[in-house]
C-alpha positions in Angstrom: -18.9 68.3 33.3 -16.5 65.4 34.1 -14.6 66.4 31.2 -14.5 69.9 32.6 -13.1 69.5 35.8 -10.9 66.9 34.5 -8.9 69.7 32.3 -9.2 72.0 34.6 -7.4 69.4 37.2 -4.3 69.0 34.5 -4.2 72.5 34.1 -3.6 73.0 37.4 -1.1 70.1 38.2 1.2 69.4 34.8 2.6 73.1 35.0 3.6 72.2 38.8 5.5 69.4 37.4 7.1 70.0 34.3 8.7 73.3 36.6 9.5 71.7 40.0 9.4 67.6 39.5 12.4 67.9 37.2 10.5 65.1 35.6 10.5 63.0 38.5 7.1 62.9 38.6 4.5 65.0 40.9 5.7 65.5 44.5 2.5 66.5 46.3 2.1 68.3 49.2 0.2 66.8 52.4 -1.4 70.2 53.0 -1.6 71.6 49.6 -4.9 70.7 48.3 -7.9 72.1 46.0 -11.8 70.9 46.1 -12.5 69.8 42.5 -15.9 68.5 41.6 -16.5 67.3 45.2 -13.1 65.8 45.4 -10.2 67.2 47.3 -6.9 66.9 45.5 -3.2 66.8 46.9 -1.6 69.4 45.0 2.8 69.8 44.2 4.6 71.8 46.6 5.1 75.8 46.0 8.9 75.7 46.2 11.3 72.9 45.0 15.2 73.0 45.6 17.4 70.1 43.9 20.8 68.7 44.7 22.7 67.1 42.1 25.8 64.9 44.2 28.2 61.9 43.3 29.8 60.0 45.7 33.2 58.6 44.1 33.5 55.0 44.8 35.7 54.8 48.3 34.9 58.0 49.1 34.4 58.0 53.3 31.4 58.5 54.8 30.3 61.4 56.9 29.5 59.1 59.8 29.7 55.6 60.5 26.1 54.1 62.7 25.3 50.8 63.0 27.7 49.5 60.4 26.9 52.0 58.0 28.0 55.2 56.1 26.4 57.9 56.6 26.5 61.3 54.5 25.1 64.3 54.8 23.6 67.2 53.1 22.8 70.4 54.8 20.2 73.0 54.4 19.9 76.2 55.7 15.7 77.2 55.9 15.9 81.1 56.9 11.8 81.0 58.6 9.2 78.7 59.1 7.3 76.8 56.9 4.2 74.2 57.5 5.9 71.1 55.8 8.4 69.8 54.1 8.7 67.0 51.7 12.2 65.7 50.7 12.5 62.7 47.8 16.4 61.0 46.7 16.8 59.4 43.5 20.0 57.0 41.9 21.9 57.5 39.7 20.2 61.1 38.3 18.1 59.9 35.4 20.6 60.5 31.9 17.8 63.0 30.8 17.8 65.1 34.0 20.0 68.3 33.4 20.9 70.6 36.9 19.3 74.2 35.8 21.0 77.7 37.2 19.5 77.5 40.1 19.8 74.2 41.6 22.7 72.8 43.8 25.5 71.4 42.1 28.0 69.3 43.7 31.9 69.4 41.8 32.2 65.4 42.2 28.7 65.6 39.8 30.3 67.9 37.1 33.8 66.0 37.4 31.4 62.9 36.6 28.1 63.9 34.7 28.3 61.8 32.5 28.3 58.7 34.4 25.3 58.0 35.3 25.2 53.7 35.4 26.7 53.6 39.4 24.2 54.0 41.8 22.7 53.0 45.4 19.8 51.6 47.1 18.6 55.0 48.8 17.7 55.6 52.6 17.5 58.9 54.0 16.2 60.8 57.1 15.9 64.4 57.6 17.5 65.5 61.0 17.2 69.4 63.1 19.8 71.2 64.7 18.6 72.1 68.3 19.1 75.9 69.0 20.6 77.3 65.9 19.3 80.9 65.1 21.0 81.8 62.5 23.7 80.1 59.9 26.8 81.8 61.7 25.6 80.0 64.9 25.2 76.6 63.0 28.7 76.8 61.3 31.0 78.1 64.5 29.0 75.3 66.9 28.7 72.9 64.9 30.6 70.0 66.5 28.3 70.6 69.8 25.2 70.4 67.9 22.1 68.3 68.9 20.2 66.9 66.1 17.0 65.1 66.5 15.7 62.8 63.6 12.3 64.5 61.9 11.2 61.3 59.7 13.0 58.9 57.8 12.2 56.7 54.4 13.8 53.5 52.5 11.0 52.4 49.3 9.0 54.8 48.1 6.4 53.7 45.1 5.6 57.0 44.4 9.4 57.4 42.4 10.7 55.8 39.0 12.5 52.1 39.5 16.1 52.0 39.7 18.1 50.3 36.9 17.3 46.9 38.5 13.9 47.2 38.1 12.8 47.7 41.9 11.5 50.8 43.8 14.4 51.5 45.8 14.6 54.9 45.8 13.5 57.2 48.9 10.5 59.8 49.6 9.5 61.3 52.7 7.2 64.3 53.6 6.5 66.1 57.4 3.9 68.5 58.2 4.5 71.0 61.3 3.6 70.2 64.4 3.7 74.2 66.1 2.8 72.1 69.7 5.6 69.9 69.6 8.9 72.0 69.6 10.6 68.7 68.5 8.5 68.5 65.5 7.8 72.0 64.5 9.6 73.0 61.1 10.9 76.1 62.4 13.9 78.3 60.7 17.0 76.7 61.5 19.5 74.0 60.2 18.6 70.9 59.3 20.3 68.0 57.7 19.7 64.9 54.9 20.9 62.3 56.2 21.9 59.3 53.4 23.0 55.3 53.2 22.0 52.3 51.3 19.3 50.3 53.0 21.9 47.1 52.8 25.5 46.9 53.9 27.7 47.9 51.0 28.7 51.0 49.4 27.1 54.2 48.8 28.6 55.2 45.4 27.2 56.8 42.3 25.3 59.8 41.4 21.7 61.0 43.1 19.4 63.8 43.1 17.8 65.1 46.1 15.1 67.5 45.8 13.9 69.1 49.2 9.9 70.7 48.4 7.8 73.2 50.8 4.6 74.3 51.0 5.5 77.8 50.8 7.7 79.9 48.8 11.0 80.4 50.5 13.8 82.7 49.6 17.2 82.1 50.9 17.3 78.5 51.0 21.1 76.6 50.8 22.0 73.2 50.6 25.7 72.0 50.7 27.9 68.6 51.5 30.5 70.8 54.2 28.9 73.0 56.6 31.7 75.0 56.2 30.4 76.0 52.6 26.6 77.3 54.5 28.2 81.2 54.8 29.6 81.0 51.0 
């Protein structure tokens, strides 16, 4: 019986993977779960969307805070969803290939194959206050409010980078429908990216933002200005 409802577990989870982890490993979902033999088990989430990016070495930051640059990715989500997960690797693994329908910056084509400069991730996933609808988010955007969701440095649950530690970043939030502040509602939000220590951010990464539910619609781009493209 073990055996059983150990096959039937791998079943279950390896498809999930090979399809969404873009062989980063599972990335489990808080609230996704399924009663096995007794045990309840975390499952992936239902929808993945990746970013391949390179920043070029000197390239400015998006901000500067605290004595560090800051970049950005944003990412339009057209309706709510129940949680989001959001995981940054670098550099992109050498066997990690974008497919048609992930995000692809040009400074990653103009350098795919260099994949040997990277950075010590840290990221935070930030909302825009009061955006309805992308139009709104592009023509405001300089007035926006944003207010900081979750942020993560180490997370053990990704490969090592080239030096051998766990430096690379994961992070996952679960609505909160009671607290406005912390409810995942349709709108824009933003990833928001550094190195944990002062120095550059330079190199290739892969961000991959996962949700609990399928979502159509979804964009992610480096210049708001690209959201309505």
């Amino acid at each position: 019986m073990r055996i059983f409802f150990s096959t039937l577990l791998a079943l279950l989870i390896v498809p999930c993977t090979l399809s969404f982890g873009q062989k980063l490993g599972k990335f489990n979902s808080e609230s996704i779960s399924k009663s096995i033999a007794g045990k309840k088990i975390k499952l992936p989430y239902l929808d993945m969307n990746s970013y391949f990016g390179y920043v070029v070495p000197g390239e400015a930051p998006d901000e500067v805070r605290d004595g560090k640059g800051y970049y950005y990715l944003y990412i339009w989500i057209p309706l709510a969803i129940p949680e989001i997960g959001v995981r940054m690797v670098s550099p992109v693994p050498s066997k990690i290939k974008p497919s048609k329908k992930d995000f692809v910056a040009a400074a990653f084509n103009d350098n795919k194959n260099e994949r040997k400069k990277y950075f010590d991730t840290w990221i935070s996933l930030e909302k825009a206050s009061n955006v309805i609808s992308a139009e709104q988010a592009v023509k405001n955007f300089d007035s926006l409010s944003w207010n900081r969701i979750e942020y993560n440095d180490d997370s053990s649950e990704l490969p090592a980078q080239p030096s051998g530690r766990k430096y690379n970043s994961l992070l996952r939030k679960v609505s909160d429908i009671n607290n406005p502040s912390n409810a995942l509602t349709l709108g824009l939000y933003r990833i928001g990216f550094t190195t944990y220590k002062r120095g550059q951010v330079e190199g290739s990464f892969l961000a991959q933002i996962g949700t609990a539910i399928k979502i159509p619609g979804v964009k992610i781009v480096d210049d708001i200005n690209k959201l309505l493209d």
